[in-house]
N, C-alpha and C positions, 0 to 999 in steps of 0.2 A: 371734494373734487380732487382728480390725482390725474397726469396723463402717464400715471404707471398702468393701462392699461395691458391686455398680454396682447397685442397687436402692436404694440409699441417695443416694449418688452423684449421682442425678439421676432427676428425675420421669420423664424421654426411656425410661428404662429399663425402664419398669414400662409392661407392653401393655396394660393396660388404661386407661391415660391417653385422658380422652375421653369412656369410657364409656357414661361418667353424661350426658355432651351427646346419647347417643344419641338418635333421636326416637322411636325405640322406650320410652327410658327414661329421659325426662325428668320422669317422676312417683315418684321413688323412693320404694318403702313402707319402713316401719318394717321389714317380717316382711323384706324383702330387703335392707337391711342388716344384720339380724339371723344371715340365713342366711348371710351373705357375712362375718361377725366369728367364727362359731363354727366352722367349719373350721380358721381362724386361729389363737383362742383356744384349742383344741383341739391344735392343732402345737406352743403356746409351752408349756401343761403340760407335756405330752411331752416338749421339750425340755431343760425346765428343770428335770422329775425328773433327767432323764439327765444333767446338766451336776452336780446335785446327789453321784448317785452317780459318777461322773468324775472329778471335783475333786479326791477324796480321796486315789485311787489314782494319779493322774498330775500330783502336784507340780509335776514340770517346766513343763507345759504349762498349767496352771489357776491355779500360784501359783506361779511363780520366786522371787518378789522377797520370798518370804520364807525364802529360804537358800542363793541362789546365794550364793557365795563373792565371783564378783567383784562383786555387788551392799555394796556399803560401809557396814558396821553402821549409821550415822548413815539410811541412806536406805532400811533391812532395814523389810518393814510385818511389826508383831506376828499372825503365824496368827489365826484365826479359831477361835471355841471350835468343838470335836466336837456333831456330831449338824446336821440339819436346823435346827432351830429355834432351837438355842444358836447357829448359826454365824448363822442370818438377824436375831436379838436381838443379836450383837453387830458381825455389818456396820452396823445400821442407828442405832448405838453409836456408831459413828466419825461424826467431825467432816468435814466438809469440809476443814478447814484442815488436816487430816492429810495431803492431797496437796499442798499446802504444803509441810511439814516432809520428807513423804516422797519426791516425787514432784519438780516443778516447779512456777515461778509460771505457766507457759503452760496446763500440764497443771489447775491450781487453777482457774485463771480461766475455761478451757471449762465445767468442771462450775460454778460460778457463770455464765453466761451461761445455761448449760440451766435451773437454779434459777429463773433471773431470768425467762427466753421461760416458765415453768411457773406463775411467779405472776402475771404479767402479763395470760396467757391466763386465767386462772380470774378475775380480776380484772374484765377485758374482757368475762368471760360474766355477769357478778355485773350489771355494769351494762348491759348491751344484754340478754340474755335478758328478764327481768322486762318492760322497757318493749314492744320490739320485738317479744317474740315473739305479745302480743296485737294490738297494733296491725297487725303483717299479716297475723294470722290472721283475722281480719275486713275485711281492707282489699277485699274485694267481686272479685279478681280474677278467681275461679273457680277457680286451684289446686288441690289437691289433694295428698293424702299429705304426706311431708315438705316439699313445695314450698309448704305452706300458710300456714308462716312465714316463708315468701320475701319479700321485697322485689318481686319480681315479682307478687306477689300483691296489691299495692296499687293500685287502679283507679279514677278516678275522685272521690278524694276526697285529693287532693294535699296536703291541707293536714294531710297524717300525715306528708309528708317530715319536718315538724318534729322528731318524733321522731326520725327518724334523722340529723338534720342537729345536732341536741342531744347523742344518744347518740356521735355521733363527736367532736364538742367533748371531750367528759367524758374518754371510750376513748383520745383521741390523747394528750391533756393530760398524762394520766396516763403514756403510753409517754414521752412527753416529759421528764415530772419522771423517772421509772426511767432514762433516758439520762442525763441530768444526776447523779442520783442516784450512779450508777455510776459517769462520770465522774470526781466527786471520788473514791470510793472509792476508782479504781483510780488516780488520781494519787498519793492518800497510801502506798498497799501499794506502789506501783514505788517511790515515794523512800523509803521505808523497809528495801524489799529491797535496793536498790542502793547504800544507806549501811553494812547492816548490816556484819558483821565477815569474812562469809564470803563477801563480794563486797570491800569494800576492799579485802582482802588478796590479790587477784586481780589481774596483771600488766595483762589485759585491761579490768579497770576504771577505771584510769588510764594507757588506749593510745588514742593515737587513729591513725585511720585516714585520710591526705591521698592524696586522688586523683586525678588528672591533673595530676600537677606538672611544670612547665616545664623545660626540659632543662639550663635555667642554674643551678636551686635542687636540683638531684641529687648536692648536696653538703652533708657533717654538717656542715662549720661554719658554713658557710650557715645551713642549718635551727636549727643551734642559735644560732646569733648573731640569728636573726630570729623564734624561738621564746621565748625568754629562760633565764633561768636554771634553770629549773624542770628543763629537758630532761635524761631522766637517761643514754639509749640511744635510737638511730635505726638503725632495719633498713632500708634501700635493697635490693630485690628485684633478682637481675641474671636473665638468658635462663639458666634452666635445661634448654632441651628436649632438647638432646643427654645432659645429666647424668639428666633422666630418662628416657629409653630406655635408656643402659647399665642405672641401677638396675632396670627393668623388666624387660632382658634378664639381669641378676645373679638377680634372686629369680625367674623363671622357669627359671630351672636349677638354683637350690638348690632348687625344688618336686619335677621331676622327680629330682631326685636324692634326696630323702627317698622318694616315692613307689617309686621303682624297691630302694632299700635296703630299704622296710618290705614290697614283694611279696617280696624273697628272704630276707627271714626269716619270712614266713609261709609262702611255700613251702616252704622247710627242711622247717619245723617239723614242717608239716601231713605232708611225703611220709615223715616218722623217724616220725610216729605211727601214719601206715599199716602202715609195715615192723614195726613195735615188737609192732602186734597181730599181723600174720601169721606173723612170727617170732621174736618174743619176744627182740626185740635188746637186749641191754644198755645200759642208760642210759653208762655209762661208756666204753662203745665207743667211738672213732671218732678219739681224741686232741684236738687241738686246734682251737681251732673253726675255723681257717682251714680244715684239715682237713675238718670238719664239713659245710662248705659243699659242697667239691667232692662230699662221700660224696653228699650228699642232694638237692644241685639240680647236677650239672653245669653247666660252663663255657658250653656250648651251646643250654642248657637256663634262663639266667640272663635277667635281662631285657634286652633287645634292641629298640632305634628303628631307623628311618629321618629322615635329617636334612634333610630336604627338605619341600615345602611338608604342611602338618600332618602332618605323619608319614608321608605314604603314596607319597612319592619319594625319591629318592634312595639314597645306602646305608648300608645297616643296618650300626649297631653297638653295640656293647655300652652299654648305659647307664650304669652306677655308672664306670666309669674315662673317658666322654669326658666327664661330668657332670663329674666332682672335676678333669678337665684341661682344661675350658672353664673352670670357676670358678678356675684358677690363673692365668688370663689376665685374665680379667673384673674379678676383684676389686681387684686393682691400678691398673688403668683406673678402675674407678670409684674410689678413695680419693683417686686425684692428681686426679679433676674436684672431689669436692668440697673437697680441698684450696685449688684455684683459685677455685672459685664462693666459699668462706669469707673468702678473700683480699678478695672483690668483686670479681674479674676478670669479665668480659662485658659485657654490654650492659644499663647499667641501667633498671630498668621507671619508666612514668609513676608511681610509687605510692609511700608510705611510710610505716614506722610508727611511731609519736615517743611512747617513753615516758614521761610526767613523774615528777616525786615523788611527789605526791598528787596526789589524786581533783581537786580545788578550781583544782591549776594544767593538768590535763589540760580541766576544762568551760572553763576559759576560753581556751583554746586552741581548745577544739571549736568556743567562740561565736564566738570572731574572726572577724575578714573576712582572710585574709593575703596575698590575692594583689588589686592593683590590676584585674584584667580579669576579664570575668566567665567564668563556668564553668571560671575556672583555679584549680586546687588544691581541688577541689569537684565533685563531695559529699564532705562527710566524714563520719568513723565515730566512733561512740567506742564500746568494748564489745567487739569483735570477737573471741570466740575464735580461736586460732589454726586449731584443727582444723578451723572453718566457714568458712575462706578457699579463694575462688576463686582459687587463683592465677593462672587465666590471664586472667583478666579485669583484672587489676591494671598491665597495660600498656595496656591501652583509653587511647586521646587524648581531650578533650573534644572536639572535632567526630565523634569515630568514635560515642562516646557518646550522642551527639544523634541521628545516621543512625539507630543501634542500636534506641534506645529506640523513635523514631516507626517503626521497618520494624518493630517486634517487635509495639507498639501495632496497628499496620494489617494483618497477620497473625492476633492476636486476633478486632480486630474481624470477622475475613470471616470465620474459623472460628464467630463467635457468628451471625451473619447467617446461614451457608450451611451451618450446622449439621444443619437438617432434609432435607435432601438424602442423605446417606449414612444418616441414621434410614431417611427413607422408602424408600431402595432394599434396605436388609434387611426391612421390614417390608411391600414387595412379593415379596420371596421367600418370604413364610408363604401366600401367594395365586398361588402363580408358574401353578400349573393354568389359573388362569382366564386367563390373558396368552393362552395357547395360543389362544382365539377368536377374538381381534383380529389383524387379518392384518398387522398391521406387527410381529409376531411369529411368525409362522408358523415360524421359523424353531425353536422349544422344542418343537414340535409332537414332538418324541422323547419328550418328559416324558410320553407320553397311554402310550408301554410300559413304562414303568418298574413295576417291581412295585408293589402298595400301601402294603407294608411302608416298602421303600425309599424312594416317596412321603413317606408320612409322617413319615419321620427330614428328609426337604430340609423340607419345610413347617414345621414341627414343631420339633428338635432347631438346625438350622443357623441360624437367624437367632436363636435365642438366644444361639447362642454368639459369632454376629458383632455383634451387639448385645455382648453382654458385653466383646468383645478392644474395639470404638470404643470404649467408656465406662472400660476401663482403660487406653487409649492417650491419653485425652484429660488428667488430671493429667499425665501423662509430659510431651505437648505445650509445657503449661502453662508446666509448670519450665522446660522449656527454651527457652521464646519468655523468660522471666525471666532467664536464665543467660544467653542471648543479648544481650539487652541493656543488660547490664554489672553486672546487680547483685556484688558483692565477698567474698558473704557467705551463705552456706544459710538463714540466719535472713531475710537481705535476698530471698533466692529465694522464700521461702515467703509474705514478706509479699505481694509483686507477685504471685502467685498466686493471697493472698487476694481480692486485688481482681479478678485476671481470672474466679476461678470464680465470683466473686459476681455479676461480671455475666452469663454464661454462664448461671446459674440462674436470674435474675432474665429475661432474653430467652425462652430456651427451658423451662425446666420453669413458668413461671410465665405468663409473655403467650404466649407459641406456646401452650400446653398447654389456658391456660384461651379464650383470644380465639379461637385456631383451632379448637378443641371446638365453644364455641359458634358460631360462625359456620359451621361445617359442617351444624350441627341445623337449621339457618335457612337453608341454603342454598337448596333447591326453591322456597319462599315469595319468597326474595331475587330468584331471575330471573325467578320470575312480575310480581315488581312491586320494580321497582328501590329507588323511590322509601323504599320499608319498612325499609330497612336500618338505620336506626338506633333505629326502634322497637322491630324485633325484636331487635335485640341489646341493647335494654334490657330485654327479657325474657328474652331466654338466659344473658346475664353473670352477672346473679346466681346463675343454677345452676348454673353450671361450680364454684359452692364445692362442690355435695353432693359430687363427684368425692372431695373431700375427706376427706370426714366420713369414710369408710373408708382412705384411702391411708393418712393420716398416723397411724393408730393398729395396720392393719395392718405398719408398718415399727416400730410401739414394739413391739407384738408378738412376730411374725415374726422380722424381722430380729435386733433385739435378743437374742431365744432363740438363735436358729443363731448369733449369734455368740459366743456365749457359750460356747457348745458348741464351738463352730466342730471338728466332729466330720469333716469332709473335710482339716481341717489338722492333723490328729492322727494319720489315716491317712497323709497322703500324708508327715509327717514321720517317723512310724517307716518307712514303706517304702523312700523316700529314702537314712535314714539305713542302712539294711539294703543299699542300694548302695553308693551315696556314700561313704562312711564307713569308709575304707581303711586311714585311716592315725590316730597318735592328736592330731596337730592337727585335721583335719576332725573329727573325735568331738569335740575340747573345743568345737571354735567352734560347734558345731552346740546342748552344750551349754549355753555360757554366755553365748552373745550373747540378748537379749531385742529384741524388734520395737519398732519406733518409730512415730509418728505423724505423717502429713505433716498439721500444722494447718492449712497454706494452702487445701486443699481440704475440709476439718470446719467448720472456723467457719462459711462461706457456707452450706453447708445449713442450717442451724437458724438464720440470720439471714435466710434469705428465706419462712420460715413462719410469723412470728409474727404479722402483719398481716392476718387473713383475714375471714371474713364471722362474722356472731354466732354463730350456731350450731355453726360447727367452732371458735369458741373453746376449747369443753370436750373436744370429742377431741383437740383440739391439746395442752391441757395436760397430757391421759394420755399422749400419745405421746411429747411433749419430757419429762416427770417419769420413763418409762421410761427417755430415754437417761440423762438425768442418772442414772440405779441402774447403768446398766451400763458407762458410762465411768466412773465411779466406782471402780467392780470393777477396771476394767480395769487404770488407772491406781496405784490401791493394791496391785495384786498380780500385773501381766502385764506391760505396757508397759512401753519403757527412756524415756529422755527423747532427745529428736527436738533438730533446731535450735532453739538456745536465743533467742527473742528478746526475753526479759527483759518478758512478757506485752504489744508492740504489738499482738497480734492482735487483743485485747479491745477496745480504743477504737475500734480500725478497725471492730469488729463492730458497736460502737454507734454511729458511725457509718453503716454501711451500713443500720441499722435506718429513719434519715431518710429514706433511700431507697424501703422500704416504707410510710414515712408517704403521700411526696409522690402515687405509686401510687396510693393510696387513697384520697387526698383527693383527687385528679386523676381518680377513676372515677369517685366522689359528684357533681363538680362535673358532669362529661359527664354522666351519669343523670340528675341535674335540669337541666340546659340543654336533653334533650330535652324533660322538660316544660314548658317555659315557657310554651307556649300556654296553660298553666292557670295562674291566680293564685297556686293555693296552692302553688308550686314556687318563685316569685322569693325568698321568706326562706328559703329552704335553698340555695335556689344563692348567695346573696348570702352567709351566712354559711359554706358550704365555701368560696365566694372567700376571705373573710377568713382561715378556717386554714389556708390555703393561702401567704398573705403572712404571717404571724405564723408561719409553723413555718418557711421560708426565712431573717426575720429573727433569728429564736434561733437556729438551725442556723448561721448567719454568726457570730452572737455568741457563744454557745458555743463555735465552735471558735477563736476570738480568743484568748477567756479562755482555753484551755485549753492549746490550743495548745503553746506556750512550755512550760508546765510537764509534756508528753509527753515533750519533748527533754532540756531540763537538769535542774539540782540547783540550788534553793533553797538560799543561803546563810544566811537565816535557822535554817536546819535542823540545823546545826552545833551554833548554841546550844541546841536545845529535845535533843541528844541530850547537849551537856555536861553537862545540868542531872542527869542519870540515871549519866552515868559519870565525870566530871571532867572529861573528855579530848573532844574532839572525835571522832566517828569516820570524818571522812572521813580524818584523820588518819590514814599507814602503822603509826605504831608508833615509827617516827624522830625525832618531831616533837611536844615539847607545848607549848603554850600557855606564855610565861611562858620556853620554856628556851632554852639559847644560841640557835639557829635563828631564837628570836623575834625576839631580840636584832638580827640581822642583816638582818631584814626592810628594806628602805628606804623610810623616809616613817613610821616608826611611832613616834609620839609618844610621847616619855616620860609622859606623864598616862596613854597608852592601854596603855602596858607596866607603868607602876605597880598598873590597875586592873587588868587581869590575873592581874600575882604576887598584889595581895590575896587576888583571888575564889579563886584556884588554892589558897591555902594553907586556906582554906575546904573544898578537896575539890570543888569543883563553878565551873563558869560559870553565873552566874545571866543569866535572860534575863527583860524585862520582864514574861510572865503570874507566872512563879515568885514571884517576888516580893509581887505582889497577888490572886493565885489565893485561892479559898475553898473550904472543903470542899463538894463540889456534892452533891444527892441523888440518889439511884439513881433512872436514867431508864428510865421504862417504856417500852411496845413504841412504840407511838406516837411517843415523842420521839426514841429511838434512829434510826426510819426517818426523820422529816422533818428531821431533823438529821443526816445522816452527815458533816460538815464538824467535828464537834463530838465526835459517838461514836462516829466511826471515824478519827478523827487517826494523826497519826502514830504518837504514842504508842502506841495501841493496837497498831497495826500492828506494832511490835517486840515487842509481847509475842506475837504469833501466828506470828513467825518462829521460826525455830529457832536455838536457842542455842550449837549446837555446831558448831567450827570444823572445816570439813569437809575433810581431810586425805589427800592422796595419795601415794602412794610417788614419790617425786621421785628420778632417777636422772640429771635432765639440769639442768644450769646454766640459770639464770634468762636468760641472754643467748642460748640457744638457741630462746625463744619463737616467734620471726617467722620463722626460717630456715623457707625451702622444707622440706618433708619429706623430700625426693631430697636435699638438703644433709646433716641429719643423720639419714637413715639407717643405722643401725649393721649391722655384717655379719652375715652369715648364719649363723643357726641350723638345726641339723638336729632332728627328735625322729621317735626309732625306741623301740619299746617294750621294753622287756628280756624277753628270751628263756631257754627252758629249758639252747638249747642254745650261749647263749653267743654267738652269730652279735654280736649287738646290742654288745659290748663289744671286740669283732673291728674289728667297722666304726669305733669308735670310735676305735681306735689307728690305723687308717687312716687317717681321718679328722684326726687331730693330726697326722702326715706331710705330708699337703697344707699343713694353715695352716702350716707350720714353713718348708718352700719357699715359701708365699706370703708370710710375713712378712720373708723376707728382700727382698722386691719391693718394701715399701711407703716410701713417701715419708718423710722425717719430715716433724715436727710444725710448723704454722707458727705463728710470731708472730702472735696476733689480737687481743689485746686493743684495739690500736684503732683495728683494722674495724669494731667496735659503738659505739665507747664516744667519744662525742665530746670526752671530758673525760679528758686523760690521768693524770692525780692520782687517779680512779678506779679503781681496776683492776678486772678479770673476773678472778673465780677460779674454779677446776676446771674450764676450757677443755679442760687438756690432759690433765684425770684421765677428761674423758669421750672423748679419742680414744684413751685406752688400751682398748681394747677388742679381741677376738680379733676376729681376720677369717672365720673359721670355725669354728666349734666344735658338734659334735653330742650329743644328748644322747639318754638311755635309763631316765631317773627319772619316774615320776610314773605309767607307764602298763606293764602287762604282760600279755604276751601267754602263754595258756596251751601245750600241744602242740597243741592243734586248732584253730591260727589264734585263738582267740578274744581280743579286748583288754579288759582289767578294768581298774578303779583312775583311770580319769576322772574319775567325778562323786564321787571323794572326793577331788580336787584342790582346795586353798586356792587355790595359784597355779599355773600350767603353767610349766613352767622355761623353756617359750620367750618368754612373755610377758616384756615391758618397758615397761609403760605409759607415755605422756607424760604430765605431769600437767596438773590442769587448770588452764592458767595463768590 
């Protein structure tokens, strides 16, 4: 379930954008918004019974994550009480910080930015309704209906802009302090999450990532003699692309070969249960299962390719024997590449990834400047999970990187420019009829015989769905103009995303939507009298908000309901899986993978609707407090976690929110510059000038201040976390204060190692507050918000993390982190389900026959310890416990197949025997 649907997605999506500019319907009544909610309103009931009754019965699909197996006790959300009412009393029970604990800090931080856009808006309405909505309900413009609180409806008595040029001071001030606010917030939660225990103890916490490094420093001693001592392991990346196409071509033959073993022990099975009822054959008949096979599937009769382009040339042969005599070829070849590539033979890439010891000497490595020239050995990373590595972007040159970036930039741009172009040419094929009149199409003139019916599905059915495939092709785009221009990392993909869809939204669902609405309503007026155009579109702008009042509450509605349900991904996964689902790997993976969320295209919707006109303040805060309930949901009990980026998207978000300031304050100022002919307008244009230079100047300063503390770790921070554990935590575990290590530090004065062992024999590092801190009083609501520097410290912040060290099954050496995936790929597993008739234990002794011959094929073992390991005093250990590994081995536990084809014993799998998770370094 995902509310990335393309009605979400983007305003472009939704036909009825506009609407409301109609000139027909620029007076909206009450009674027609009314009628236009309750339809709606109406649907999400509906829904939301149905998602009620739903939930309960289909676990899988409503609540995974509270008892998939591979879902990891530490991250399992506690079920929901039984019954309606019990379950809605204690969803609304949970904490936020429980997606925290359970979930992610990405996954946390969206549902606080929906909080935040939720109180903002009702805040926003708190202050502009009261003032505003009398003052242009009498502002003399003649209006009417809901347009009577307009801004538009103010005529003649200019010296009311006041008001609104007052209520915007107040309204923006206020988004302002909540950006700031946040801000810190989210300063202290990253450095607390990123100190805590279940991030130091993380490879990738103390890794950094050098990027376009010059072909003379493509050497560990190098890097480590220019790195300094800290350095514990350097991965140099070489050209895997030949080692990955054998692996590619290795596991797509062990797929067919499981695939083709698991149809002829269904087939067996199934054609001995047919014979079994007609003639009542003996279970014991038939001897041995080799036997078994020829009785029940002849040799002829067995599975059978063509080995030629996708199967449908060349000549046909038997499957399970060229399968297992391709893999006795294959495997071999692939063991001696990565035998070589582990060596570090090939071609090494621009890129590298430099362990330290701790957290403390990897930031100061990050901060460095290391290379004399610019854009060499830069950008760098620090954080990168292995799994989120691009690796073919990690040979990118900085001058390729430069081209990249600006062709990837200029590609955005023209897609955001010439965006409306393929809108409008599907949204002419809802009208393609009327084309037929105009003779420069005479050419559809066939369209006048088409049946009505069939009319109607072209008019009608098609341009929703080509509308639909644009709006899901365009995130795809996204990523990939990001991927394209060298980002290194999924998490780095997603960020550049956020920024592309943000402008994407902010262009097209926001200025096209609202600017060319209204300027279309105005357009008859406009050519009669050129000269009007900027009067009348200070009458139309402001009603391009009603468009609002209804979108943004029928998508908390609407959409939020169907997603919830999401009642056509429930269908089409059991029917799928009534296909698809052949064998008992496609059943597990179908089972226990859970969906993820691409953040880079979520955040920018709901950061480009908080800024809107008074009156959709209050439907905006129902609509954004709906999503916040149902990402919520989603995230506590559906969702896996997505590219980790350690929550940048949230800054960026509040960031982008400046964006909707400047918007706004840039329309106010255009509104009143057109009135200037009148007196009472120069104090409201003069003071939107002012918030206009005063929200540019904080906007620079703010991100000064902040800046800095987005990228690194505060040193100060050490001590305020020794003062709670004795120990530093950026500290591995290696390393404490006071012990031999210290000792050898260079430069560290005996007075500074004396105070040390003191405080240490103390139990704690005291840091300056400790010492003269006073018991404070509990701070009411008030102090807690205008203080969050104070009552959301760091401190707090660790007591809202989660305490438990969160532990994976570790099966690969710490030195195998950075390796390519195609490096340590381990060999091929088979899984066929155990059978009544024995086939399955048949194939299995077959099966050890091959690896037996293939094992006499393989290479040994090479010498590696120091390929990784710059420091030969160090050693790597269980290198070579992890290349003991079978080259082939098939397995028949975990899943069983009855006589009638049918496969059981899935979804009471702890773990699939094929599984071997990497863990999370």
């Amino acid at each position: 379930m995902s509310l990335n649907s393309p009605a979400v997605m983007s305003g472009n999506g939704d036909p009825n954008i506009g609407s409301s500019q109609d000139s027909s319907n620029n007076d909206p009544t009450a009674s027609q918004l009314l009628s236009t909610l309750a339809p709606v309103a109406l649907y999400a009931v509906i829904w939301l019974a149905l998602f009620f009754v739903l939930r309960g019965r289909f676990l899988r699909y409503y609540q995974p994550r509270t008892f998939l197996s591979n879902v990891p006790d530490y991250f399992r959300t506690r079920p929901l009480d039984k019954g309606i009412f019990g379950s809605l009393k204690d969803f609304f029970r949970r904490s936020d910080e429980d997606i925290l604990r359970k979930h992610s800090l990405d996954g946390y931080l969206l549902i606080r930015l929906l909080k935040m856009a939720t109180i903002t808006c009702v805040v926003g309405f708190c202050i502009t309704a009261p003032v505003l909505f009398p003052v242009n309900a009498t502002g003399g413009g003649g209006q009417t209906q809901l347009n009577v609180v307009n801004y538009s409806n103010v005529k003649n008595n200019q010296f009311r802009y006041f008001a609104h040029a007052g209520c915007a001071w107040l309204f923006f001030g206020f988004v302002i302090y909540m950006i700031t606010r946040e801000s810190i917030f989210y300063i202290n939660l990253r450095q607390a999450y990123l100190m805590s225990p279940n991030q130091t103890q993380r490879i990738h916490s103390r890794t950094v990532l050098f990027t376009s490094v010059p072909e003379n420093l493509l050497n560990r001693d190098k890097l480590a003699a220019m790195l300094g001592v800290g350095v514990k392991r350097i991965w140099i990346p070489t050209d895997t692309k030949e080692l990955e196409e054998a692996v590619e071509e290795r596991d797509k033959i062990a797929l067919k070969l499981e695939g083709a073993e698991n149809k002829l022990i269904k087939t067996a099975n199934v054609n001995r249960s047919k014979a079994k009822k007609k003639t009542h054959v003996d279970e014991a008949d038939g001897g041995e299962s080799g036997s078994q096979i020829e009785r029940w599937l002849p040799r002829k009769k067995q599975p059978h390719h063509r080995t030629g382009f996708l199967g449908l040339i060349g000549s046909k042969v038997e499957t399970i024997p060229w399968c297992r005599s391709e893999l006795e070829k294959v495997i071999p070849k692939v063991e001696k590449m990565q035998d070589e590539a582990f060596e570090g033979k090939g071609k090494r890439l621009s890129s590298v990834f430099v362990e330290f010891e701790t957290m403390n000497e990897a930031q100061a490595a990050f901060q460095s400047v290391t290379h004399h020239l610019p854009l060499h050995m830069s950008p760098r990373f620090i954080g990168v999970k292995p799994k989120e590595v691009i690796w073919s972007n990690l040979r990118i040159k900085w001058w390729e990187r430069v081209v990249r970036r600006l062709g990837a930039n200029f590609a955005v741009t023209a897609l955001i420019i010439f965006w409306s172009i393929p809108v409008a040419f599907v949204g002419a094929i809802s009208n393609v009829q009327a084309l037929t009149g105009i003779s420069a199409f005479k050419w559809l003139n066939f369209l006048n015989d088409i049946p009505p019916v069939v009319l109607g599905v072209v008019n009608g059915l098609l341009p929703s769905i080509l509308l639909a495939v644009l709006m899901a092709l365009l995130p795809m785009f996204l990523r990939y103009m990001a991927k394209v221009s060298g980002d290194p990392s999924q998490s780095a993909i997603e960020l550049s995303t956020q920024n592309y869809y943000f402008a994407f939204q902010v262009v097209q669902v926001f200025l096209v939507a609202t600017i060319g609405s209204a300027a279309s309503s105005s357009v008859v007026q406009i050519i009669k009298n050129p000269a009007s155009v900027t009067s009348l579109l200070s009458q139309q702008i402001p009603k391009a908000s009603n468009f609002y009042l209804s979108y943004i509450i029928l998508q908390g509605l609407g959409v939020v309901a169907g997603t919830l349900v999401s009642i056509t991904g429930l269908v089409v996964a059991f029917a799928l899986a009534k296909i698809l689902d052949t064998t008992p790997r496609k059943m597990y993976k179908r089972w226990s993978t859970l969906g993820s969320m691409g953040m880079g295209t979520v955040y920018p919707i709901y950061t480009n609707l908080l800024v809107i006109a008074p009156l959709v303040l209050a439907f905006a805060a129902i609509g954004l407090a709906l999503f916040w309930l149902a990402y919520k949901y989603e995230f506590l009990f559906v969702m896996d976690v997505g590219a980790d980026a350690k929550g940048l998207f949230y800054p960026r978000a509040l960031q982008h929110l400046f964006v909707g300031l400047y918007i706004a304050e840039l329309c106010l100022v255009g509104l009143f510059a057109i009135q200037l002919g009148h007196p009472g307008a120069i104090g409201p244009f003069i003071m939107m000038i002012i918030a206009v230079i005063f929200t540019a100047l904080y906007n620079i300063s703010l991100n000064s201040a902040i800046s800095p503390l987005l990228q690194y770790h505060p040193k100060d921070l050490e001590l305020l976390d020794s003062e709670e554990d004795g120990q530093p935590l950026l500290q591995n575990g290696e390393r404490n204060i006071g012990g031999p290590e210290y000792d050898s530090v260079p430069g560290a004065s005996a007075s500074a190692k004396s105070g040390a062992l003191e405080t240490e024999k103390e139990g704690r590092v005291l840091s300056p507050q400790a010492s003269t801190s006073k018991p404070a009083k509990k701070p009411n609501f008030f102090t807690k918000f205008l203080r969050p520097d104070i009552h959301a410290n760091h401190k707090y912040m660790r007591s809202i993390l989660p305490k438990t060290q969160s532990e994976s099954p570790n099966t690969f050496p710490e030195s195998f982190a950075y390796l390519h995936p195609s490096v340590k790929s381990r060999g091929v597993s088979l899984w066929v389900p155990h059978d009544p008739l024995g086939i399955s234990r048949h194939e299995i002794r077959e099966t050890d026959e091959v690896r037996a011959r293939i094992d006499k094929q393989l290479p040994k073992l090479a010498p590696v310890s120091e390929v990784l390991n710059p420091h030969p005093d160090q050693q790597i250990t269980d290198v070579e416990s992890f290349w003991k590994h079978v080259s082939l081995i098939m397995f028949d536990s975990g899943a069983i197949m009855d006589e009638n084809g049918k496969i059981t014993g899935i979804q009471e799998l702890g773990m699939a025997p094929i599984d071997d998770p990497e863990p999370d370094w």
